[in-house]
Biopython code that builds the backbone (N, CA, C, O; Angstrom):
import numpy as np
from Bio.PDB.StructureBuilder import StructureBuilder

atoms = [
    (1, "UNK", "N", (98.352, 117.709, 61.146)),
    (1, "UNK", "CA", (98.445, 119.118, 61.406)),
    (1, "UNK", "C", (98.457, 119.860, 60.063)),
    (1, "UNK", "O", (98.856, 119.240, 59.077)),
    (2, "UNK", "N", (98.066, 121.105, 59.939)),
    (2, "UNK", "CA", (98.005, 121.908, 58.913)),
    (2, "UNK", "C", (98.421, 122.963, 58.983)),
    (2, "UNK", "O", (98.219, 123.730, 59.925)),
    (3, "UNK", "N", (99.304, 123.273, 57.658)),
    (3, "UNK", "CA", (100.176, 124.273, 57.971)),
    (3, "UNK", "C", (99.595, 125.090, 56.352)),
    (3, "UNK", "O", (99.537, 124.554, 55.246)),
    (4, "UNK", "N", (99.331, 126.117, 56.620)),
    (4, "UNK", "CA", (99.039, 126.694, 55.448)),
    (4, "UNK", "C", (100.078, 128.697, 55.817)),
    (4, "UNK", "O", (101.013, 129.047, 56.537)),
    (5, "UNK", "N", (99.358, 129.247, 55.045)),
    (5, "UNK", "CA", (100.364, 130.714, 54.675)),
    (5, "UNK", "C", (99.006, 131.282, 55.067)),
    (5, "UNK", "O", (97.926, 130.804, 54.720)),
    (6, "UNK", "N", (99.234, 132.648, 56.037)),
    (6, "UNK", "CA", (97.786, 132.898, 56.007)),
    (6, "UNK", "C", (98.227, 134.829, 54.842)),
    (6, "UNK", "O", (99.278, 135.470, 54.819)),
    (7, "UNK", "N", (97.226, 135.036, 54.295)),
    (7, "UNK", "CA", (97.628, 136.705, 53.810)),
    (7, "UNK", "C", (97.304, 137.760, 55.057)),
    (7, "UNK", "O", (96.585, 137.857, 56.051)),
    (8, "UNK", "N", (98.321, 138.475, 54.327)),
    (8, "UNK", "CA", (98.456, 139.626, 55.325)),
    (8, "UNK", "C", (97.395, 140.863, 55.682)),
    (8, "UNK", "O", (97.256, 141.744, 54.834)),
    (9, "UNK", "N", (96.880, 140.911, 56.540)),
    (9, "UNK", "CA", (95.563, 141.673, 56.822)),
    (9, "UNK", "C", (95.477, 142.913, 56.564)),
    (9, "UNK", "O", (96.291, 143.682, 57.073)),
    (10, "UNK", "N", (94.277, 143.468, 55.554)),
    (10, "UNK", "CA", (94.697, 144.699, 54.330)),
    (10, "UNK", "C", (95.296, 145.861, 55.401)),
    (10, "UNK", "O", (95.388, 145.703, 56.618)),
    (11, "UNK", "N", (95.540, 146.629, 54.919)),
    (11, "UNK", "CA", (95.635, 148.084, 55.357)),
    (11, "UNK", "C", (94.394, 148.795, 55.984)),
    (11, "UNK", "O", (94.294, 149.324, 57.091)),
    (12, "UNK", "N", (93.349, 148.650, 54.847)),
    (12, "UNK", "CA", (92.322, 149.191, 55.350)),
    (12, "UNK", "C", (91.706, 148.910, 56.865)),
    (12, "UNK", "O", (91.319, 149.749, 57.678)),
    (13, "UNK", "N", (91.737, 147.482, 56.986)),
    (13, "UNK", "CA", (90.913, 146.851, 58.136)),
    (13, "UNK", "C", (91.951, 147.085, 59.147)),
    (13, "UNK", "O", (91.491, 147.401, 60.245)),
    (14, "UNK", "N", (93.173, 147.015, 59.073)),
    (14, "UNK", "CA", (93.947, 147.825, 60.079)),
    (14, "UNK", "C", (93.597, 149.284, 60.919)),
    (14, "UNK", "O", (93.515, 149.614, 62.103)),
    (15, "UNK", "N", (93.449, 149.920, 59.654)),
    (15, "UNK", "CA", (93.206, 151.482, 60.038)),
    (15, "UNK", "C", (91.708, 151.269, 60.702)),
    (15, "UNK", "O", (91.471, 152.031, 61.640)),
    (16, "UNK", "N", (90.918, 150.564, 60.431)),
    (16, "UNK", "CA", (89.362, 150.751, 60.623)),
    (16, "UNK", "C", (89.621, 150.176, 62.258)),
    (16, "UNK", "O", (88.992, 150.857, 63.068)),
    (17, "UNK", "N", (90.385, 149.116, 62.843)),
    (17, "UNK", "CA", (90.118, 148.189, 63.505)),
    (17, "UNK", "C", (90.512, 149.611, 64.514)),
    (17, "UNK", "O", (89.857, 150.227, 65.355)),
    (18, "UNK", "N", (92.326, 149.820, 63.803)),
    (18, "UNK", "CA", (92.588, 150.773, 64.933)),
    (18, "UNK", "C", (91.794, 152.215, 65.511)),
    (18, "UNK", "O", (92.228, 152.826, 66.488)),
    (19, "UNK", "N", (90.819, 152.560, 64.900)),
    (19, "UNK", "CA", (90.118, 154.267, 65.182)),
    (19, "UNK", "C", (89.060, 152.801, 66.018)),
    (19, "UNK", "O", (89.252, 152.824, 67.234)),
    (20, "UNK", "N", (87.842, 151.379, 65.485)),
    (20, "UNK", "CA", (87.487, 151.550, 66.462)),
    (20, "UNK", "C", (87.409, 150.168, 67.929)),
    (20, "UNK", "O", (86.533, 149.471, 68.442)),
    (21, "UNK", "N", (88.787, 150.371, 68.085)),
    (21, "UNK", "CA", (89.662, 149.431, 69.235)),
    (21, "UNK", "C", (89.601, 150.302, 70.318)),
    (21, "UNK", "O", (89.652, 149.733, 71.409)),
    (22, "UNK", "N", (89.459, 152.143, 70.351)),
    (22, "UNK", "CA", (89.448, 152.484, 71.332)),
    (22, "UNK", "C", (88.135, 152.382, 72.320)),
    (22, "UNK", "O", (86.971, 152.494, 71.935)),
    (23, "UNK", "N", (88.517, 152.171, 73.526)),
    (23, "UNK", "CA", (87.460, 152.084, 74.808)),
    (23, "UNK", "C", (86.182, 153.060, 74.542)),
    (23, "UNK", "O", (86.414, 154.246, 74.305)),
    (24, "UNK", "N", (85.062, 152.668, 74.570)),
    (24, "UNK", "CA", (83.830, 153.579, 74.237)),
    (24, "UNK", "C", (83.682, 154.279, 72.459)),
    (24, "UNK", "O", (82.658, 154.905, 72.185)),
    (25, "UNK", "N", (84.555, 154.127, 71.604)),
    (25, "UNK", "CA", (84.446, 154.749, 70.798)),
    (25, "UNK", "C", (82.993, 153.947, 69.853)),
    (25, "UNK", "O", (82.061, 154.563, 69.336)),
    (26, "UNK", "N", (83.175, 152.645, 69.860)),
    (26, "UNK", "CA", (81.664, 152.028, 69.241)),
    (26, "UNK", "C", (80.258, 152.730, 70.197)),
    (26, "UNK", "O", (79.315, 153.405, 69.785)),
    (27, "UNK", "N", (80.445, 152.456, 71.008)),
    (27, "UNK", "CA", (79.079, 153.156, 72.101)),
    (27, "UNK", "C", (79.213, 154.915, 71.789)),
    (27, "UNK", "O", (78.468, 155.751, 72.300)),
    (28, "UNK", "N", (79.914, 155.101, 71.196)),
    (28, "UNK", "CA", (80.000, 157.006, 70.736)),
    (28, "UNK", "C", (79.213, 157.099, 69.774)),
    (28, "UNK", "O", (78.170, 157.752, 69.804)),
    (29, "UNK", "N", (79.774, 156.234, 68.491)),
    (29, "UNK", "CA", (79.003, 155.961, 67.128)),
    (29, "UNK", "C", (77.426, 155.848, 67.603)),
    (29, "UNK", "O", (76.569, 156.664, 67.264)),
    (30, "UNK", "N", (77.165, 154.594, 68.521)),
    (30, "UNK", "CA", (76.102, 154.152, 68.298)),
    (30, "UNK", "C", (75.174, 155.523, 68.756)),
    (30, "UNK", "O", (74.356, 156.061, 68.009)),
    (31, "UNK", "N", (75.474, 155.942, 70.085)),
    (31, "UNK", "CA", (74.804, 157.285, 70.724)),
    (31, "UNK", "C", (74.646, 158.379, 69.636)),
    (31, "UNK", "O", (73.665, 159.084, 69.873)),
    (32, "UNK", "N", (75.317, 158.728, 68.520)),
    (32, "UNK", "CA", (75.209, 159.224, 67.661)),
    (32, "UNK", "C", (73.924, 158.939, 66.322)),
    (32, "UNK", "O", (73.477, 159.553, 65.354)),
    (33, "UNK", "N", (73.812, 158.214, 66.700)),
    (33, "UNK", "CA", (73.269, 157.418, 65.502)),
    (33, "UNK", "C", (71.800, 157.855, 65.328)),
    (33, "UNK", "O", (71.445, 157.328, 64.273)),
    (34, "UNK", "N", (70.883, 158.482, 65.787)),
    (34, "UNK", "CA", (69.334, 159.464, 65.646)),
    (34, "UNK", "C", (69.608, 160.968, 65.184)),
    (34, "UNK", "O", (68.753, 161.623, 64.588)),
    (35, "UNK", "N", (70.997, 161.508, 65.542)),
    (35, "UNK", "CA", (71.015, 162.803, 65.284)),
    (35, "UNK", "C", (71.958, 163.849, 66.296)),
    (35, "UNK", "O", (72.738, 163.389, 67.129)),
    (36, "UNK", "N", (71.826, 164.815, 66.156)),
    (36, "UNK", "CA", (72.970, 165.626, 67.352)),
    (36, "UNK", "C", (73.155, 165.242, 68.133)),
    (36, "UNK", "O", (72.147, 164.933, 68.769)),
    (37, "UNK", "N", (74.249, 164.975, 68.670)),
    (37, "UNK", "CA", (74.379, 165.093, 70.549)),
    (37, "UNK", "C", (74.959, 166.031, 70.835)),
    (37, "UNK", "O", (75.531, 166.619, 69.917)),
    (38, "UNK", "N", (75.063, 166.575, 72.216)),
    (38, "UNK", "CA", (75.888, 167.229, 73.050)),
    (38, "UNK", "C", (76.725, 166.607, 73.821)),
    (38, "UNK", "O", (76.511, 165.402, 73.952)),
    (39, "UNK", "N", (77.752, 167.123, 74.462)),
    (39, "UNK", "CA", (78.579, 166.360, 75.291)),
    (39, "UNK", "C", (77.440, 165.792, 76.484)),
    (39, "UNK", "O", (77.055, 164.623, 76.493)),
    (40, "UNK", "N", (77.141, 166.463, 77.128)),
    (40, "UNK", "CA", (76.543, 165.884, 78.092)),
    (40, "UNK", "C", (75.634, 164.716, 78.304)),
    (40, "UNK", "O", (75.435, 163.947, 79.244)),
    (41, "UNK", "N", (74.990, 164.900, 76.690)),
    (41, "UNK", "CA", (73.980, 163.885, 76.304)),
    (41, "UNK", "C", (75.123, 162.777, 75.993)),
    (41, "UNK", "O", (74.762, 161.767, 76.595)),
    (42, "UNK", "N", (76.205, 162.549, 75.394)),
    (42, "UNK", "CA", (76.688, 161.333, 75.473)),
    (42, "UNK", "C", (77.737, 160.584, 76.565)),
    (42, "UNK", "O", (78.311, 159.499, 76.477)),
    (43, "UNK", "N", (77.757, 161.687, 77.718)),
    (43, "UNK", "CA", (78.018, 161.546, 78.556)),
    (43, "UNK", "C", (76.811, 160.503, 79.669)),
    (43, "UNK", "O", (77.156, 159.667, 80.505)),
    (44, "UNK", "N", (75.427, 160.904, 79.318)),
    (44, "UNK", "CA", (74.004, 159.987, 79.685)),
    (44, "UNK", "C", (74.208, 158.673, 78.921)),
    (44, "UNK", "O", (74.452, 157.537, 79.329)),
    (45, "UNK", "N", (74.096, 158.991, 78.137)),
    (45, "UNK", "CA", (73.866, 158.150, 77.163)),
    (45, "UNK", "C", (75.014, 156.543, 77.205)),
    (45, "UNK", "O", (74.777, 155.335, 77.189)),
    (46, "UNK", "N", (76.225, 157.352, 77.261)),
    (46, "UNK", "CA", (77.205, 156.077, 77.126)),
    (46, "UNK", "C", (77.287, 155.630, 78.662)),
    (46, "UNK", "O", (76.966, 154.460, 78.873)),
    (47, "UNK", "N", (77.611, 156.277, 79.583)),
    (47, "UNK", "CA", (77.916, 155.930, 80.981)),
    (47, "UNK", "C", (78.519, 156.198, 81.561)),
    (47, "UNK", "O", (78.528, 157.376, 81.921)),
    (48, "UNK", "N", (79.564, 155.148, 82.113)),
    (48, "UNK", "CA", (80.899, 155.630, 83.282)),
    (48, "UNK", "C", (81.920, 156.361, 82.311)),
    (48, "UNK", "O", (82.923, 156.668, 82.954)),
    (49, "UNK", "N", (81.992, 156.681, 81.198)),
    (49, "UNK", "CA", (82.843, 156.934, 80.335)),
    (49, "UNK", "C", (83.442, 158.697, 81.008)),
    (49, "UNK", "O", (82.780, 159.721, 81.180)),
    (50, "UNK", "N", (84.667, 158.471, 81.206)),
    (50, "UNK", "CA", (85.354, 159.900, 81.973)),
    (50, "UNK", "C", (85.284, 160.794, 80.881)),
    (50, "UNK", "O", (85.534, 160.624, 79.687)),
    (51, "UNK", "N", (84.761, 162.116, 81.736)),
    (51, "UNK", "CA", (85.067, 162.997, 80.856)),
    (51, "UNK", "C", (85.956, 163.458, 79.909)),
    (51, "UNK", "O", (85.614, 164.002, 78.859)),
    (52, "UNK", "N", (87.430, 163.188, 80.362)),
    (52, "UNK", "CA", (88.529, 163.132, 79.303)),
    (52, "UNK", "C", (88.489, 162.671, 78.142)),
    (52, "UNK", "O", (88.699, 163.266, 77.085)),
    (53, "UNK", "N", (88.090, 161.097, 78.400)),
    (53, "UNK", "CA", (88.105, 160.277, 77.436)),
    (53, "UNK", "C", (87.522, 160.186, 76.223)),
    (53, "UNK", "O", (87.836, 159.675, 75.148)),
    (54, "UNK", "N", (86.079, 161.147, 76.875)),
    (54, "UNK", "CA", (85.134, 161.239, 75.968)),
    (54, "UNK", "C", (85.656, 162.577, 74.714)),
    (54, "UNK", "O", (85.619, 162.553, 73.483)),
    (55, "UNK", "N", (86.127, 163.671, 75.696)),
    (55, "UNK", "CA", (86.991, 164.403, 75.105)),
    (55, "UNK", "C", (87.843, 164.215, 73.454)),
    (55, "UNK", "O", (87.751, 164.767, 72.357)),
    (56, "UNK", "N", (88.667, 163.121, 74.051)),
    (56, "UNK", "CA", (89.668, 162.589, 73.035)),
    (56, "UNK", "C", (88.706, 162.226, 72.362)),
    (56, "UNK", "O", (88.278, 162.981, 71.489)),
    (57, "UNK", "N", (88.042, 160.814, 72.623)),
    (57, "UNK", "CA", (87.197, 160.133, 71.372)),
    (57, "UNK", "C", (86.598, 160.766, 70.610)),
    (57, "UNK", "O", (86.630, 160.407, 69.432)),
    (58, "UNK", "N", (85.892, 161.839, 70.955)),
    (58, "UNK", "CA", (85.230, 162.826, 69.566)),
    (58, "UNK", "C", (86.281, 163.295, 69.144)),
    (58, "UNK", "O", (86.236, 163.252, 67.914)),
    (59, "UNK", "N", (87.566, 163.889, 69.626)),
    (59, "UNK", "CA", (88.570, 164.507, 68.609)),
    (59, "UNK", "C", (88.904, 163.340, 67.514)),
    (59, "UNK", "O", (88.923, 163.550, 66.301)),
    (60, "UNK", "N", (89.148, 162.157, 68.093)),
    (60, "UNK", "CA", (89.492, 161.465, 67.106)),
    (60, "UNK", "C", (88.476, 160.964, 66.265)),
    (60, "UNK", "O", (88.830, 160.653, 65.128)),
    (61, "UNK", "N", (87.585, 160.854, 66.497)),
    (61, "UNK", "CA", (86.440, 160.383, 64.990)),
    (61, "UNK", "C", (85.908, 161.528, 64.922)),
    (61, "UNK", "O", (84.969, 161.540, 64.126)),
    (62, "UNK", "N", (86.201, 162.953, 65.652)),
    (62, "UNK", "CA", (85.733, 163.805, 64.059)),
    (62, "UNK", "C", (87.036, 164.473, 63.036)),
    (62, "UNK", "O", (86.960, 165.450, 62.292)),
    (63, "UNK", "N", (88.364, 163.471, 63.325)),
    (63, "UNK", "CA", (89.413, 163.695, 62.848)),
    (63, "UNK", "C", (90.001, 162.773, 61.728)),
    (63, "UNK", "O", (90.984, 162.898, 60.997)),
    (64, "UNK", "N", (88.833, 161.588, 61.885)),
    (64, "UNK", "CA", (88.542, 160.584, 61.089)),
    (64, "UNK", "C", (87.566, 160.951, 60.072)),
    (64, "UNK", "O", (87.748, 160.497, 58.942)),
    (65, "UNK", "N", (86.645, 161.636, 60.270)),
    (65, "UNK", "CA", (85.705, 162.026, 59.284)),
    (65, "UNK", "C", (84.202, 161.459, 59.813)),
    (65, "UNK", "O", (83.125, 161.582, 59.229)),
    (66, "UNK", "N", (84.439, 160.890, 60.928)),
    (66, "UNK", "CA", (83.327, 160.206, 61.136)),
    (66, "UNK", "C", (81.783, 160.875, 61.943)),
    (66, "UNK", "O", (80.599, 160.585, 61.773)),
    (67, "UNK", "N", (82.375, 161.739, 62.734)),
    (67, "UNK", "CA", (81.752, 162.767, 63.487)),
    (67, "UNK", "C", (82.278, 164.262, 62.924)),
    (67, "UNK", "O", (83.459, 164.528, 62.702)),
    (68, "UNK", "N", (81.062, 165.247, 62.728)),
    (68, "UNK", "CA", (80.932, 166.416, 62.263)),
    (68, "UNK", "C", (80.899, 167.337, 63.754)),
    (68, "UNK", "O", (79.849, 167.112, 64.357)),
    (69, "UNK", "N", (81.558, 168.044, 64.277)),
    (69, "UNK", "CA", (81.372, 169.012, 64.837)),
    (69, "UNK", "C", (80.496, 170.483, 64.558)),
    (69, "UNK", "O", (80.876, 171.061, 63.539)),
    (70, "UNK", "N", (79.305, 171.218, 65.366)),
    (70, "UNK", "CA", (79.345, 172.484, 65.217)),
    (70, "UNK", "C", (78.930, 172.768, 66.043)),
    (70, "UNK", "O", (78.384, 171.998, 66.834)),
    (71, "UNK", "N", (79.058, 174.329, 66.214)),
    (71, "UNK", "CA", (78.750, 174.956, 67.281)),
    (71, "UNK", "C", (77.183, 175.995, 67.069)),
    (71, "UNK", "O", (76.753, 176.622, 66.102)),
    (72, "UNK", "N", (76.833, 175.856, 68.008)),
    (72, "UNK", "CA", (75.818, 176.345, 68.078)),
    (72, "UNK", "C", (75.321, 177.793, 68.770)),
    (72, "UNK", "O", (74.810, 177.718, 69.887)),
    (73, "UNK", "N", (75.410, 178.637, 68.362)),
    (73, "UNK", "CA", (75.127, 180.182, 68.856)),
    (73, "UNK", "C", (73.856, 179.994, 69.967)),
    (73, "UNK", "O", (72.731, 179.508, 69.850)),
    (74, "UNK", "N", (74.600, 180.633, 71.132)),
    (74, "UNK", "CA", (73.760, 180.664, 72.304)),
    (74, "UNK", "C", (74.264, 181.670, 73.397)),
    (74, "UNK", "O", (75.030, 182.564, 73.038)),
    (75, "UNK", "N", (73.935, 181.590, 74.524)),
    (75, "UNK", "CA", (74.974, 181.621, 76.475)),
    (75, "UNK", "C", (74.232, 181.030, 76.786)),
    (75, "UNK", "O", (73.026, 181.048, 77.033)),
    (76, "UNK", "N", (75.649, 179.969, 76.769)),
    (76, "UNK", "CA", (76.843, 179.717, 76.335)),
    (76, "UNK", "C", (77.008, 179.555, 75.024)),
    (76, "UNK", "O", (75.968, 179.891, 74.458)),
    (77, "UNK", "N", (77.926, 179.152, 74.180)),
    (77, "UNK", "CA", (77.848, 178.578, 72.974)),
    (77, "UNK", "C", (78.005, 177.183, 73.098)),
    (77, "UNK", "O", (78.903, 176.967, 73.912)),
    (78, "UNK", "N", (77.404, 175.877, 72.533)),
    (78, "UNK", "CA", (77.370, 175.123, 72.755)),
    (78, "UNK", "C", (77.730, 174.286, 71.462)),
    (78, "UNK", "O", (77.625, 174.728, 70.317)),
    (79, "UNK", "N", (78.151, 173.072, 71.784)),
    (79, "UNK", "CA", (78.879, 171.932, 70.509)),
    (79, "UNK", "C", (77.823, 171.165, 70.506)),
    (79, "UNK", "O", (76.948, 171.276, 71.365)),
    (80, "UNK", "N", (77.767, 170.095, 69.320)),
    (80, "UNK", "CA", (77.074, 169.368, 69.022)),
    (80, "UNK", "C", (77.503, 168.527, 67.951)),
    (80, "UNK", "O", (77.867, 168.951, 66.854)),
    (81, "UNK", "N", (77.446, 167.144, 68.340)),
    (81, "UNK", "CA", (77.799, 166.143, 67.252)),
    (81, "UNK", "C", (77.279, 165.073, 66.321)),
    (81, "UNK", "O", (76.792, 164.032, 66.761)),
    (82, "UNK", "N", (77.373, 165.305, 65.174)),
    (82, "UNK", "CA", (76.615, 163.999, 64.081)),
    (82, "UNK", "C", (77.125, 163.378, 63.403)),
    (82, "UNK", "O", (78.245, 163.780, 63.087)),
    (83, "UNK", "N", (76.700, 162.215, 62.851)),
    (83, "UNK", "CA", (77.414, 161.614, 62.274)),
    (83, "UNK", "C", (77.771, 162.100, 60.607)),
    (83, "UNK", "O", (76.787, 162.669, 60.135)),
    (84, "UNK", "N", (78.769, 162.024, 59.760)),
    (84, "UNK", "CA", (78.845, 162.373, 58.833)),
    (84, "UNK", "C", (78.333, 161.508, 57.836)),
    (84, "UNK", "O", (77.882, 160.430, 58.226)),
    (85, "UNK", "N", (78.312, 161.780, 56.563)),
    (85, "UNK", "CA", (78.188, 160.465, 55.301)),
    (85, "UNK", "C", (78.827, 159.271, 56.155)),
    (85, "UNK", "O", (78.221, 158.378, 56.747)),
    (86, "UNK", "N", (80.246, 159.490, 56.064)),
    (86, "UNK", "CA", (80.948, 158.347, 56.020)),
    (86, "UNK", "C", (80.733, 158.011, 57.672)),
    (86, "UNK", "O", (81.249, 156.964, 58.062)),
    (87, "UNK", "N", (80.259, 158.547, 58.315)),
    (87, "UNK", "CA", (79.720, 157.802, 59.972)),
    (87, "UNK", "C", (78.391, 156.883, 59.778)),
    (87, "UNK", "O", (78.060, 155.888, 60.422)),
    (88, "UNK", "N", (77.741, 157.511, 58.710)),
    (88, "UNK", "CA", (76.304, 156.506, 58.786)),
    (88, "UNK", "C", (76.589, 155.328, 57.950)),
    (88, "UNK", "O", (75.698, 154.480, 57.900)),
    (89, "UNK", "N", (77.831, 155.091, 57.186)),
    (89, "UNK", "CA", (78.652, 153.651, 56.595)),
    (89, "UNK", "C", (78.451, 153.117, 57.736)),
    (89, "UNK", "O", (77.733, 152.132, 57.566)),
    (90, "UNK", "N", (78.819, 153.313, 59.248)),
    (90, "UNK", "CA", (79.053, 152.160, 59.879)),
    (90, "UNK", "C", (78.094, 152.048, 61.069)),
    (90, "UNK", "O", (78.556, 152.013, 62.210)),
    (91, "UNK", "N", (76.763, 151.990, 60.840)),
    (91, "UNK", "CA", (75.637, 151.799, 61.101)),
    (91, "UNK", "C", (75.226, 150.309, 60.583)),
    (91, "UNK", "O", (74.871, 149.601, 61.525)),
    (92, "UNK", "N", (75.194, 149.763, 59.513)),
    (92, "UNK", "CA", (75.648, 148.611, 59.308)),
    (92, "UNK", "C", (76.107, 147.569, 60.334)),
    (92, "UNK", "O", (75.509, 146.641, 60.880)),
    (93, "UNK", "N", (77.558, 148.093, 60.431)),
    (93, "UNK", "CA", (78.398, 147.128, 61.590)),
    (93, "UNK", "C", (77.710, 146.597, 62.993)),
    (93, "UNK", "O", (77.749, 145.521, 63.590)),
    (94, "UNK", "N", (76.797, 148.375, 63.335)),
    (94, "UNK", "CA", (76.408, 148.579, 64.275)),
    (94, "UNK", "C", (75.379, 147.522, 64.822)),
    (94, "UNK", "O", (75.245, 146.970, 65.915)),
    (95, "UNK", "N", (74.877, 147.476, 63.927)),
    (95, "UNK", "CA", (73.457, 146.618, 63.921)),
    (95, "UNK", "C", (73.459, 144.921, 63.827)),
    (95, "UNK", "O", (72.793, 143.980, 64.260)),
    (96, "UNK", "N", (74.761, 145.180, 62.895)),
    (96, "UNK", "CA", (75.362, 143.693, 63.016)),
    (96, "UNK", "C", (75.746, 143.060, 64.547)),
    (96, "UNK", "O", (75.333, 141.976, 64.958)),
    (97, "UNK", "N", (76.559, 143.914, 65.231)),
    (97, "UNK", "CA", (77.363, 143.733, 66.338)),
    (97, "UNK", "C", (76.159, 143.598, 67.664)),
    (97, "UNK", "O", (76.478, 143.034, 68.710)),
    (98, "UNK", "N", (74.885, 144.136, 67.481)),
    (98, "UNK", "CA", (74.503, 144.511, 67.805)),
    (98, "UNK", "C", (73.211, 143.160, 68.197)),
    (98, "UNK", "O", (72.741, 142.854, 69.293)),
    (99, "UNK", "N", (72.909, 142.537, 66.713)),
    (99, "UNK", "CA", (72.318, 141.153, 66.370)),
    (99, "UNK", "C", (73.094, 139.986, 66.503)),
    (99, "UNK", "O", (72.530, 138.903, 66.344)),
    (100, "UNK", "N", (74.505, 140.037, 66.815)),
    (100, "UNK", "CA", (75.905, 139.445, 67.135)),
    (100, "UNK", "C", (75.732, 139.041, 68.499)),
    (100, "UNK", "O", (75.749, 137.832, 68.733)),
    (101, "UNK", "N", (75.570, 139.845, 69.428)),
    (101, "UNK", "CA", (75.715, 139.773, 70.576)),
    (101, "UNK", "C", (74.278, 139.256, 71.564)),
    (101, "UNK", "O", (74.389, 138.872, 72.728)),
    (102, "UNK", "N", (73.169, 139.334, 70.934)),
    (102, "UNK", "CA", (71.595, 139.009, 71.395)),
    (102, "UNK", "C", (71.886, 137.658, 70.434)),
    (102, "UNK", "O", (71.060, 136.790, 70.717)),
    (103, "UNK", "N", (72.500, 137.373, 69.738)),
    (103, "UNK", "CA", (72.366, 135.611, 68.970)),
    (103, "UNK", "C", (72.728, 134.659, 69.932)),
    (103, "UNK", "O", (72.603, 133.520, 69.482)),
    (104, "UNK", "N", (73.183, 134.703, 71.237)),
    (104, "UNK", "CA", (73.561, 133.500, 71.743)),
    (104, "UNK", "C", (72.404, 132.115, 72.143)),
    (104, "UNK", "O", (72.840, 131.058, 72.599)),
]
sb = StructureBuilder()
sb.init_structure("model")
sb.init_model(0)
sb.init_chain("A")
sb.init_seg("    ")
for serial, (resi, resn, name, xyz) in enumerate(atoms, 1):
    if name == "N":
        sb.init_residue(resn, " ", resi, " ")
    sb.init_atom(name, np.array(xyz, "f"), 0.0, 1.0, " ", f" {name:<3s}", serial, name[0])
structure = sb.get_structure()
């Protein structure tokens, strides 16, 4: 048997794991990933995902830095979301996870 010490898992990958551990928040990123959306469009786009939920999840990754909010002058006025610098960092992952999962 082997007993070794394992190190303690950084900070960073903590914080990263925790923003994206939530339900639908990777399928948000990815729907993001050509350019604006609207709610509704990632409401198509992702799926059964409840409206609430979807709600929260953009508050929280554009509270992360990851998604840019703006609004758009109209009637109605309408929102729209992109990814920021630091959202197209994890485009990468995306593609990984993505070639991850078609490898079996």
């Amino acid at each position: 048997m082997r007993c070794r010490s394992c190190r303690p898992v950084p900070e960073e990958v903590r914080q990263a794991a925790g923003l994206l551990e939530g339900r639908w928040t990777v399928s948000i990123i990815w729907a993001s990933h050509d350019g604006a959306v609207r709610f509704n469009e990632f409401l198509q786009a992702v799926g059964a995902i409840p409206p609430a939920t979807l709600t929260t999840r953009l508050a929280e990754l554009e509270e992360a830095g990851i998604l840019a909010r703006t609004t758009v002058e109209g009637r109605p006025p309408r929102s729209e979301y992109r990814l920021t610098p630091r959202g197209h960092e994890l485009r990468g992952l995306l593609r990984a996870l993505r070639a991850f999962s078609g490898a079996r």
